[in-house]
C-alpha positions, 0 to 999 in steps of 0.5 A: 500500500505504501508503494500505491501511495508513493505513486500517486505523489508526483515530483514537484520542481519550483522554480524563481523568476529571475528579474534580470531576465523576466519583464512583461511588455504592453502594446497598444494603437495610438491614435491610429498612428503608431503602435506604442509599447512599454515595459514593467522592470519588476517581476517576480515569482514562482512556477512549480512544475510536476516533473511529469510534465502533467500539470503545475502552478504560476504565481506571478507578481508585477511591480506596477510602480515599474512601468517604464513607457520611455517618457518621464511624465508618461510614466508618472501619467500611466499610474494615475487612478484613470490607469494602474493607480499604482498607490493603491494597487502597487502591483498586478498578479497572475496565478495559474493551476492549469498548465497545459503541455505539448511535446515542445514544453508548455504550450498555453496556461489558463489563469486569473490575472489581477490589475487594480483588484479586478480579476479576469480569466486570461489565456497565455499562449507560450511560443517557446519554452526551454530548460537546460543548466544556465552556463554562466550559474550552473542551475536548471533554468527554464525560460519561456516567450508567451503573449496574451492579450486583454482588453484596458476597460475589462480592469477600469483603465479604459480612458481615451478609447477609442483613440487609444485602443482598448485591446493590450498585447501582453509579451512576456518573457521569463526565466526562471531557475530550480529552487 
Protein backbone atom coordinates (compact mmCIF):
# COMPACT_ATOMS: atom_id res chain seq x y z
CA UNK A 1 0.00 0.00 0.00
CA UNK A 2 2.88 2.19 0.85
CA UNK A 3 4.36 1.75 -2.80
CA UNK A 4 0.49 2.70 -4.22
CA UNK A 5 0.53 5.68 -2.36
CA UNK A 6 4.28 6.96 -3.13
CA UNK A 7 2.88 6.77 -6.61
CA UNK A 8 0.21 8.93 -6.74
CA UNK A 9 2.62 11.57 -5.24
CA UNK A 10 4.33 13.48 -8.02
CA UNK A 11 7.72 15.01 -8.13
CA UNK A 12 7.35 18.66 -7.99
CA UNK A 13 10.05 21.09 -9.16
CA UNK A 14 9.72 25.09 -8.23
CA UNK A 15 11.50 27.47 -9.98
CA UNK A 16 12.10 31.57 -9.02
CA UNK A 17 11.65 34.30 -11.86
CA UNK A 18 14.93 35.63 -12.24
CA UNK A 19 14.25 39.70 -12.53
CA UNK A 20 17.25 40.33 -14.61
CA UNK A 21 15.71 38.31 -17.46
CA UNK A 22 11.83 38.23 -16.58
CA UNK A 23 9.82 41.51 -17.88
CA UNK A 24 6.08 41.87 -19.04
CA UNK A 25 5.91 44.34 -22.11
CA UNK A 26 2.33 46.08 -23.26
CA UNK A 27 1.38 47.12 -26.60
CA UNK A 28 -1.35 49.28 -27.76
CA UNK A 29 -2.81 51.68 -31.03
CA UNK A 30 -2.09 55.33 -30.54
CA UNK A 31 -4.39 57.15 -32.09
CA UNK A 32 -4.22 55.39 -35.28
CA UNK A 33 -0.62 56.34 -35.63
CA UNK A 34 1.55 54.03 -34.04
CA UNK A 35 1.87 51.21 -32.05
CA UNK A 36 3.16 52.14 -28.60
CA UNK A 37 4.86 49.63 -26.35
CA UNK A 38 6.15 49.72 -22.53
CA UNK A 39 7.69 47.69 -20.13
CA UNK A 40 7.26 46.88 -16.10
CA UNK A 41 11.10 46.44 -14.97
CA UNK A 42 9.91 44.22 -11.94
CA UNK A 43 8.51 40.77 -11.83
CA UNK A 44 8.63 38.23 -9.58
CA UNK A 45 7.55 34.97 -9.00
CA UNK A 46 7.41 31.03 -8.94
CA UNK A 47 6.02 28.17 -11.25
CA UNK A 48 6.11 24.65 -9.84
CA UNK A 49 6.14 22.17 -12.31
CA UNK A 50 5.22 18.42 -11.82
CA UNK A 51 8.43 16.58 -13.03
CA UNK A 52 5.98 14.51 -15.33
CA UNK A 53 5.22 17.17 -17.33
CA UNK A 54 1.21 16.84 -16.42
CA UNK A 55 0.39 19.95 -14.83
CA UNK A 56 1.88 22.82 -12.40
CA UNK A 57 1.31 26.03 -10.54
CA UNK A 58 2.19 30.07 -11.58
CA UNK A 59 2.17 32.72 -9.34
CA UNK A 60 3.50 36.00 -10.83
CA UNK A 61 3.51 39.19 -9.00
CA UNK A 62 4.02 42.58 -11.07
CA UNK A 63 5.55 45.95 -9.57
CA UNK A 64 3.14 48.28 -11.20
CA UNK A 65 5.04 51.31 -9.95
CA UNK A 66 7.75 49.79 -12.56
CA UNK A 67 6.24 50.69 -15.66
CA UNK A 68 8.61 52.09 -17.92
CA UNK A 69 6.84 53.86 -21.34
CA UNK A 70 10.32 55.55 -22.37
CA UNK A 71 8.83 59.08 -21.32
CA UNK A 72 9.21 60.61 -17.65
CA UNK A 73 5.80 62.07 -17.47
CA UNK A 74 4.18 59.20 -19.34
CA UNK A 75 5.41 57.21 -16.58
CA UNK A 76 4.08 59.05 -13.58
CA UNK A 77 0.66 59.74 -16.21
CA UNK A 78 0.09 55.86 -16.52
CA UNK A 79 -0.12 55.11 -12.63
CA UNK A 80 -2.90 57.67 -12.10
CA UNK A 81 -6.25 56.23 -10.97
CA UNK A 82 -7.70 56.66 -14.57
CA UNK A 83 -4.79 53.74 -15.08
CA UNK A 84 -2.79 51.31 -12.94
CA UNK A 85 -3.45 53.72 -9.91
CA UNK A 86 -0.42 52.42 -8.71
CA UNK A 87 -0.86 53.87 -4.81
CA UNK A 88 -3.50 51.84 -4.13
CA UNK A 89 -2.65 48.92 -6.32
CA UNK A 90 1.13 48.80 -6.38
CA UNK A 91 1.16 45.52 -8.04
CA UNK A 92 -0.51 43.03 -10.63
CA UNK A 93 -0.90 39.16 -10.33
CA UNK A 94 -1.16 36.50 -12.27
CA UNK A 95 -1.74 32.91 -10.99
CA UNK A 96 -2.50 29.51 -12.80
CA UNK A 97 -3.06 25.87 -11.89
CA UNK A 98 -3.90 25.00 -15.23
CA UNK A 99 -0.58 24.25 -17.48
CA UNK A 100 -1.09 22.55 -20.40
CA UNK A 101 1.85 20.85 -22.26
CA UNK A 102 2.70 19.80 -25.98
CA UNK A 103 5.52 17.65 -26.90
CA UNK A 104 7.96 21.12 -27.16
CA UNK A 105 7.35 22.08 -23.35
CA UNK A 106 4.39 24.15 -22.21
CA UNK A 107 2.13 25.05 -24.58
CA UNK A 108 -0.66 27.50 -23.04
CA UNK A 109 -1.56 28.25 -19.40
CA UNK A 110 -5.20 29.43 -18.16
CA UNK A 111 -5.21 31.88 -15.28
CA UNK A 112 -6.72 34.87 -13.47
CA UNK A 113 -4.84 37.82 -13.96
CA UNK A 114 -5.25 40.81 -11.45
CA UNK A 115 -4.93 44.79 -12.23
CA UNK A 116 -6.48 47.38 -9.79
CA UNK A 117 -8.42 44.39 -7.52
CA UNK A 118 -10.42 43.44 -10.73
CA UNK A 119 -9.66 39.96 -11.67
CA UNK A 120 -10.37 38.28 -15.25
CA UNK A 121 -9.66 34.90 -16.84
CA UNK A 122 -6.91 35.04 -19.35
CA UNK A 123 -5.16 32.89 -21.73
CA UNK A 124 -1.47 32.97 -22.07
CA UNK A 125 -0.23 31.24 -25.32
CA UNK A 126 3.52 30.36 -24.74
CA UNK A 127 5.80 30.35 -28.41
CA UNK A 128 8.78 28.93 -26.91
CA UNK A 129 9.86 27.20 -23.61
CA UNK A 130 13.01 25.57 -22.96
CA UNK A 131 15.15 24.36 -19.80
CA UNK A 132 18.70 23.37 -19.63
CA UNK A 133 21.59 24.45 -16.98
CA UNK A 134 22.22 28.32 -17.40
CA UNK A 135 26.13 28.35 -18.48
CA UNK A 136 27.11 31.32 -16.53
CA UNK A 137 25.41 29.79 -12.96
CA UNK A 138 25.15 26.23 -13.35
CA UNK A 139 21.36 25.97 -12.12
CA UNK A 140 18.41 24.32 -14.25
CA UNK A 141 16.78 27.18 -15.66
CA UNK A 142 13.72 27.24 -17.80
CA UNK A 143 12.60 30.41 -19.90
CA UNK A 144 9.68 30.83 -21.82
CA UNK A 145 8.47 33.69 -24.60
CA UNK A 146 4.06 33.90 -24.35
CA UNK A 147 1.94 36.59 -25.50
CA UNK A 148 -1.60 37.08 -24.26
CA UNK A 149 -3.97 39.90 -24.89
CA UNK A 150 -6.53 41.89 -22.66
CA UNK A 151 -8.81 44.40 -23.28
CA UNK A 152 -7.61 48.24 -20.54
CA UNK A 153 -11.61 48.61 -19.86
CA UNK A 154 -12.20 44.98 -18.58
CA UNK A 155 -9.95 46.38 -15.43
CA UNK A 156 -11.26 50.04 -15.10
CA UNK A 157 -8.50 51.58 -17.40
CA UNK A 158 -10.41 52.50 -20.48
CA UNK A 159 -9.88 56.21 -20.64
CA UNK A 160 -9.47 57.58 -24.13
CA UNK A 161 -10.71 54.50 -26.03
CA UNK A 162 -11.03 54.63 -28.71
CA UNK A 163 -8.12 56.86 -29.66
CA UNK A 164 -6.08 54.74 -27.79
CA UNK A 165 -7.04 51.25 -28.11
CA UNK A 166 -8.60 49.13 -25.88
CA UNK A 167 -7.13 45.83 -26.69
CA UNK A 168 -3.46 45.28 -24.98
CA UNK A 169 -0.91 42.90 -26.26
CA UNK A 170 0.76 41.14 -23.24
CA UNK A 171 4.87 39.93 -24.21
CA UNK A 172 6.30 38.49 -21.66
CA UNK A 173 9.42 36.60 -21.22
CA UNK A 174 10.70 34.62 -18.45
CA UNK A 175 13.46 32.85 -16.95
CA UNK A 176 13.43 31.00 -14.11
CA UNK A 177 15.87 28.95 -12.07
CA UNK A 178 15.31 25.33 -9.89
CA UNK A 179 14.94 26.07 -6.38
Amino acid sequence: MIGSLSALAQTVEVFAADPEHTFVSLSYQHLSYSVQTSRFDHVTGTISLNEDKSGGKVDIIIDTKSISTGSVTFNQRIQEEDFFATETFPTATFKSDNIAFNVDGISTIQGELTIKGITKPITVDVAKFACARNLITFAYTCGANATAKLKRSDFNMGKYTPFVGDEVALNIVIEASRQ
